[in-house]
Structures are given as C-alpha cells and as structure tokens.
PLY file of the C-alpha trace (Angstrom):
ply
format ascii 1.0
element vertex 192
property float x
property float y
property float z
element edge 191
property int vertex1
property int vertex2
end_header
0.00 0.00 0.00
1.08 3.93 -0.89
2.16 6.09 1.69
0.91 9.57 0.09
3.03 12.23 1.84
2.36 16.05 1.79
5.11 19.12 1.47
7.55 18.78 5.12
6.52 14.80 5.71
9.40 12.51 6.62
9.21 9.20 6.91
11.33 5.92 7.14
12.48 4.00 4.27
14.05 1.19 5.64
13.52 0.15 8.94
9.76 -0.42 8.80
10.64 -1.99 4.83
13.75 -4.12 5.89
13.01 -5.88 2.50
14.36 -2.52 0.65
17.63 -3.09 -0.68
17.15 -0.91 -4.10
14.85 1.89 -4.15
13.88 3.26 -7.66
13.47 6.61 -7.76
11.06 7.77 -9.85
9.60 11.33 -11.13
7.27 12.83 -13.37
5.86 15.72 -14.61
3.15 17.18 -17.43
3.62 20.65 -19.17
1.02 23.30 -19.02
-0.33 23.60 -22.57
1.28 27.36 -23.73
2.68 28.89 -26.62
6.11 29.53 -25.44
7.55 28.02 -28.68
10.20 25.92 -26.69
10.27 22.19 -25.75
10.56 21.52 -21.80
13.73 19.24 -21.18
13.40 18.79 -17.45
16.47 17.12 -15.93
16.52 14.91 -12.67
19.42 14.73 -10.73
21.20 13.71 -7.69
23.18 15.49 -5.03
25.23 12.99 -2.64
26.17 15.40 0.38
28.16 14.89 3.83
27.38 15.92 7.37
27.75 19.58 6.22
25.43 19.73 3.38
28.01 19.29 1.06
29.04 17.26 -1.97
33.21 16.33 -1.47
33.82 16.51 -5.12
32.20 16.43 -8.69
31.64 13.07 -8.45
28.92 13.21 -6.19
26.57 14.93 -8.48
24.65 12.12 -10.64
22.93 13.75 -13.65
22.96 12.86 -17.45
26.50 13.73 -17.89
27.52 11.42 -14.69
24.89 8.56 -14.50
26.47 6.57 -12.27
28.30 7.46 -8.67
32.11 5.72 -8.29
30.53 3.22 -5.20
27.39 2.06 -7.93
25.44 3.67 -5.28
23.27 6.08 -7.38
22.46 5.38 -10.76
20.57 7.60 -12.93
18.75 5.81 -15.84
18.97 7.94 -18.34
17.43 12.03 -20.15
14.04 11.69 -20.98
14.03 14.98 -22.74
10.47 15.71 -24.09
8.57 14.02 -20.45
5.90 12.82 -22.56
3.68 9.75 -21.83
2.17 8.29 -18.42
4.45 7.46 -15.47
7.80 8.04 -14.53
9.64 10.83 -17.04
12.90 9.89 -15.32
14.26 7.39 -12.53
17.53 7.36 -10.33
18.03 3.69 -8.76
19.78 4.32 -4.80
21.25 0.55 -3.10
21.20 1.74 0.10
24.06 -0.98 0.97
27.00 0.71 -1.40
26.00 4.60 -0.15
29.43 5.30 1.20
29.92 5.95 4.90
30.47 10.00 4.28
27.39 10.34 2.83
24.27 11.54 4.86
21.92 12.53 2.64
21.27 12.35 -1.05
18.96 15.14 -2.31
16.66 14.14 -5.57
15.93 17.60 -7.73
14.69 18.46 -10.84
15.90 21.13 -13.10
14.65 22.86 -16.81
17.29 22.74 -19.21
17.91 25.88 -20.46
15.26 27.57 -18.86
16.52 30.94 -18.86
16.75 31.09 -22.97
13.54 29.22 -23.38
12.06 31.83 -20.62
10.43 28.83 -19.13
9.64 28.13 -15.56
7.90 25.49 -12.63
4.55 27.54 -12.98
4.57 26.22 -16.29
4.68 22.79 -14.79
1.90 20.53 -13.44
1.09 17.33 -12.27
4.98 16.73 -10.56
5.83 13.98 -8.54
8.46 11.54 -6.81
7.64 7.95 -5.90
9.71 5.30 -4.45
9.24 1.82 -5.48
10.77 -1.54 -3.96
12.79 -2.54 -7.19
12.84 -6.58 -5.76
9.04 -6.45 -5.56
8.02 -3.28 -7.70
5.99 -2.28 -5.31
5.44 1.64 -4.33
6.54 2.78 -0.95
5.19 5.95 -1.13
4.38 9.13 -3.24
4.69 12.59 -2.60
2.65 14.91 -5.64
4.29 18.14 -5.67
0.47 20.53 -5.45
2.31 23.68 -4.53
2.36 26.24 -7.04
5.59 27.31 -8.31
6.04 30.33 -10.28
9.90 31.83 -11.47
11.37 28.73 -9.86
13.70 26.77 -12.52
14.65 24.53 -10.73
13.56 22.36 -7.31
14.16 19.75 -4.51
11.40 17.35 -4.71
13.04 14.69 -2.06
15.61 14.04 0.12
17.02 10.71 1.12
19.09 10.82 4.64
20.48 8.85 6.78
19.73 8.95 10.78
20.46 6.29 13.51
21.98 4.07 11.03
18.75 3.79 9.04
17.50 5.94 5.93
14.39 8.11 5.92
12.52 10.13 2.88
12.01 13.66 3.49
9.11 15.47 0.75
11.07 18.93 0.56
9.42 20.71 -2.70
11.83 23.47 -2.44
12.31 25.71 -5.33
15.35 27.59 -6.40
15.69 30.67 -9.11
19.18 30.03 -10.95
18.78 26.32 -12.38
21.29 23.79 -11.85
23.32 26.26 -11.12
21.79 27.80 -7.75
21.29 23.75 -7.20
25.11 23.43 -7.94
26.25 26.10 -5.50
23.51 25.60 -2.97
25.61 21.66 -2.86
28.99 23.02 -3.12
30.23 22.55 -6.53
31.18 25.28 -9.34
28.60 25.93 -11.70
0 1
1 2
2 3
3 4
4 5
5 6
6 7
7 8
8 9
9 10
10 11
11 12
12 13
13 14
14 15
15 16
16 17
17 18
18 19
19 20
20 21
21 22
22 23
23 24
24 25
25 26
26 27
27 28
28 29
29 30
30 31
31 32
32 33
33 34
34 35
35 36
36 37
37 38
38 39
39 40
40 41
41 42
42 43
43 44
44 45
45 46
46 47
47 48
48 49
49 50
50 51
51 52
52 53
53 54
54 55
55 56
56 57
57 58
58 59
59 60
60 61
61 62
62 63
63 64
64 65
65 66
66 67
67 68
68 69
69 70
70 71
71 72
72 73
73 74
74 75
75 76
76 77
77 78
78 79
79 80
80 81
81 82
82 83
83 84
84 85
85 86
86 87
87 88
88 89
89 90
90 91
91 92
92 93
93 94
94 95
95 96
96 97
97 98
98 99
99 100
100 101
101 102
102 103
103 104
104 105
105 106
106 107
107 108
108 109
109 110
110 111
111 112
112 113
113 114
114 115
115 116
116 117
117 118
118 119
119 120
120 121
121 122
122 123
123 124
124 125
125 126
126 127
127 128
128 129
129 130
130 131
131 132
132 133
133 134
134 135
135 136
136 137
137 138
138 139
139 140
140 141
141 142
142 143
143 144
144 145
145 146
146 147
147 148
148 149
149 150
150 151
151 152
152 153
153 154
154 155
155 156
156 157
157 158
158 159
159 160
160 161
161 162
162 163
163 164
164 165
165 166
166 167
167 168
168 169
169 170
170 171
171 172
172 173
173 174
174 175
175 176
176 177
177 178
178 179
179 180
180 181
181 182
182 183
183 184
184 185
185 186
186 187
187 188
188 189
189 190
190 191
C-alpha cells in the first residue's frame, strides 16, 4: 500500500521496509499547454552530500553527464528529454548498501534545461511527482505529488534521502530555487 506524503513529511524507508535493498526513484511531470515556442527538457538529478550539506567533489553529483556514482550507489537511468507519456519521465536507482559511509543525505531535484533562454519556468509545470518503489518487488513505498504552485522557480528539490540512527528516511522537501542547476550546484557546493 502507498504512503501519500504532503510538502515537510518525513518518513522511514528502511527500517519499517527491511526488505528494501534498491529503491527506484522515480519522477514525473506534465507541461502546461502554452505557446512559449520551446520544448521543456526537465532534468533529474542527484546530489550525494556529507554531514555539512556538502558534496566532497564532482563526483557526487549524478545527472545525465555522470549517471552513475564511483561506489554504484546512485544510478541515474537515463534524459528523458520531451517528459511525454504516463508514469515516470525519469528514474535514479539508490542501493542503500553501497552509499558510502560520508554520505548523509542524497537530495533528488529536478531542473529545466535551459530555462533561462527558453524563458520557461515550474509555474509552467503541473502534475509533478516523486515515488519510491521496492525494485525486488516493484511495489510503491510511497508518493509525494508536488500541489504547490511554483512560479519563477527553474529549478527544485522534490526529495531528500538521509540517513539517521543508522537507518534511511525520505524527506518530501518541494523546495524551489531561481538560478537552475546552477543555484542547485552552489547551494551543494560545486562550481557551476
């Protein structure tokens, strides 16, 4: 059964499922019908970050340029770059047993590729969610539809993943950021 979660909810991933080994990761989105003359390319992405909020290096940033983290931990599955269709537009796999021990939180976002030249924007966006699914049994965990209503935002957090007492927990965050990836970027600690 679902676990629908609202905007500030956390709850725990894998003590009450001991079963979850692999989580998928997975997000979606529509686009507002508008004349804006631009395809959306929304981009998910991962952040890997340490006790101070931080990423150490590059390497902890998994996005369509770096699908995969160096420990197999994170894998992203690939740019879906129009979002069409039902279901997940993109997916990021997490095995909680290869996260490495510096790592106490991985933050799930969402960005618009180019938003800036294609003047496009979240309020533009409808319909956005993050789900996390059992990958053994493909069963949903729980779901957490993004209702708020964004406006300049290009670019958000819709999750976070984070460890506490040796366990891992889902926080539904919905935070948005002006700037793109490249608020995102800074916001983590890396060069944009």
């Amino acid at each position: 059964m679902t676990i629908n979660l609202n905007k500030g909810q956390k709850i725990d991933l894998t003590k009450t499922n001991p079963s979850l080994k692999k989580a998928i990761i997975g997000l979606g989105w529509d686009t507002n019908k508008y004349s804006g003359g631009g395809d959306f390319d929304l981009d998910a992405s991962a952040f890997l970050v340490g006790a101070n909020g931080k990423t150490n290096n590059d390497l902890d940033f998994i996005f369509y340029n770096n699908l995969e983290h160096s420990s197999g931990a994170v894998i992203h599955t690939g740019d879906n770059r129009t979002g069409e269709g039902e279901g997940d537009d993109e997916q990021l796999i997490v095995e909680f047993s290869k996260i490495p021990k510096d790592i106490e939180k991985i933050a799930i976002t969402v960005t618009i590729h180019d938003a800036i030249a294609r003047a496009q924007n979240f309020g533009q966006i409808s319909n956005a969610f993050v789900r996390v699914v059992n990958e053994e049994t493909n069963e949903e965990i729980l779901r957490y539809d993004l209702s708020e209503d964004f406006s300049v935002e290009t670019a958000l957090v819709f999750c976070e993943i984070y460890r506490n007492n040796g366990e891992w927990k889902f926080s539904a965050t919905g935070s948005g950021f002006q700037g793109g990836l490249s608020a995102l970027c800074k916001n983590y600690g890396l060069d944009a």
